[in-house]
N, C-alpha and C positions, 0 to 999 in steps of 0.2 A: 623603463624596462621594455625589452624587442618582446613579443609576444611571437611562438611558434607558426608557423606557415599553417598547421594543420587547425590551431586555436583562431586566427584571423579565419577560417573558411568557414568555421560552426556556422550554420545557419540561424537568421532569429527565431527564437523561441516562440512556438505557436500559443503556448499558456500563456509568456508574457505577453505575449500584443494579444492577444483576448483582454488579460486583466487593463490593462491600458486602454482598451475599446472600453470594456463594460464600468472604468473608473471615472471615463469620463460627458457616462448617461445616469439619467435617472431612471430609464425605462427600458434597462436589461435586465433579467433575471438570469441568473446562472442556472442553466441544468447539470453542470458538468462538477469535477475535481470532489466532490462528496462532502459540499462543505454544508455545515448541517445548517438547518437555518432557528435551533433551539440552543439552549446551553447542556450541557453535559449532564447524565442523569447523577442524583446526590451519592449514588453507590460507588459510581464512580469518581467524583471528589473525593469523599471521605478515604477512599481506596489509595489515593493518588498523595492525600493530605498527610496521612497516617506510613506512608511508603518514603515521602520526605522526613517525616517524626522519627525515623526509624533509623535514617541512615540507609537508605535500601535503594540508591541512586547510581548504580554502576551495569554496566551492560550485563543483558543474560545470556546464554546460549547464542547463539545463532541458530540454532531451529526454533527457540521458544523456550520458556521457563516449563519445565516438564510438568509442572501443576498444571499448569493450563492446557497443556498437551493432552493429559489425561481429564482434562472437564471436560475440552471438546470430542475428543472420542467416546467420550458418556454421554456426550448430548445425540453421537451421530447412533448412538445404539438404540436411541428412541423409535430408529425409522430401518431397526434390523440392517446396519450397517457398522459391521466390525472393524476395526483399527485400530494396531498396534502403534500404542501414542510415542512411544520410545523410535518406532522406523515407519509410522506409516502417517504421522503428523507433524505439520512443518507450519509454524507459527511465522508470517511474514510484516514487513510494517506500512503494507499497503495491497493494493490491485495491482500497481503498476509491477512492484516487486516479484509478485506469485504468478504473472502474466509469462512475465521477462524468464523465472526459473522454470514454469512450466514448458516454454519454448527451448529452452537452452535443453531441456531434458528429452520433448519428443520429437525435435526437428534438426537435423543437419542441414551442413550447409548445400546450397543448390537443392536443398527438396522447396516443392511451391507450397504457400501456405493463403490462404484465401481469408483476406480480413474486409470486415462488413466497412459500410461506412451510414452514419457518420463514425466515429473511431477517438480514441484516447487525444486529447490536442496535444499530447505531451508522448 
């Protein structure tokens, strides 16, 4: 199969040749991608366990399951910060995701935007 002119130019992937450097030492630690270095708390198994038991395996919203819309808007009223979880909470499936809709949301194109380094590898 010809693969598109624009897919041959992708650049290589900076997470993958990290993971490929750091696979092939003993003595890298990862500080990056959030991968935890524990197993998942049992609230969250059972949560997960019970959600397969269920039949509860199919996508939710794309803002987020409104239950959990409305916990985190309960947790942020701990610290006297109101939001309206139906339009003012947006449940995403990572950093990269909420980084990526944040910018799409407060930057056009041609405005400058000043990013730290070091920076996301990905």
């Amino acid at each position: 199969m010809r693969l598109s002119d624009r897919a041959r130019e992708i650049p290589e992937s900076g997470i993958r040749k990290f993971f490929e450097l750091a696979e092939a030492r003993d003595d890298v630690i990862s500080l990056g991608v959030g991968e935890p270095d524990f197993s998942a708390p049992w609230a969250a198994r059972t949560a997960a366990i019970g959600s397969l038991e269920r039949g509860k395996t199919s996508y939710t919203s794309n803002r987020g399951m409104a239950a959990l819309r409305e916990r985190i808007a309960a947790h942020h009223e701990r610290y006297d910060q109101r939001y309206d979880p139906a339009e003012e909470v947006l449940v995403t499936t990572g950093a990269s995701e909420a980084v990526d809709l944040a910018l799409r949301a407060l930057v056009d194109p041609g405005d400058t935007v000043a990013i730290h380094e070091p920076t996301y590898i990905s």
